[in-house]
C-alpha positions, 0 to 999 in steps of 0.5 A, a space after each residue: 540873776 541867781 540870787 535874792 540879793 541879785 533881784 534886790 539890786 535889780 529892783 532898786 535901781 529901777 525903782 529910782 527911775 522917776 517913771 517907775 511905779 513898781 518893779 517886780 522880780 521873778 528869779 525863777 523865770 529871769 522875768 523883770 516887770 517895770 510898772 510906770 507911773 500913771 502918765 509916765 512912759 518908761 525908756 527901754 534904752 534906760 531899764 536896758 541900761 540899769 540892768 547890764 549897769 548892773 552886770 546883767 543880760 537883758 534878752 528881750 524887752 516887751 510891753 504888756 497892759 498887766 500892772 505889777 501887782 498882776 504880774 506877781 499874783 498870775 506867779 503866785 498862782 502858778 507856783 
């Protein structure tokens, strides 16, 4: 992902996943945050899937208890 387009495309097709509440791209860092729906359970194989669908590399894949929301602010304040 090189590009704002690149991360558009990204955060779309994992925002049509029906467990997905929000998705966050950070291009710097090559970080792809999904947030699922309360009561919902993401599918790794799935977000693995859309991505390299995509025509990217997913390198490691790890649950983290930050929202979305979190995620993008803790990225704010380092800039």
């Amino acid at each position: 992902m090189v590009c704002a387009f690149c991360a558009q495309g990204i955060e779309k097709r994992l925002g049509k996943m029906p467990a997905t509440q929000a998705v966050f791209v950070d291009l710097k860092k090559r970080v792809v945050a999904v947030e699922a729906k309360p009561g919902q359970k993401l599918d790794n194989k799935l977000i693995t899937a859309e991505i390299t669908d995509a025509g990217y590399d997913v390198t490691r894949l790890e649950s983290v208890s930050q929202t979305v929301e979190q995620i993008k602010a803790e990225t704010r304040d380092k800039k």
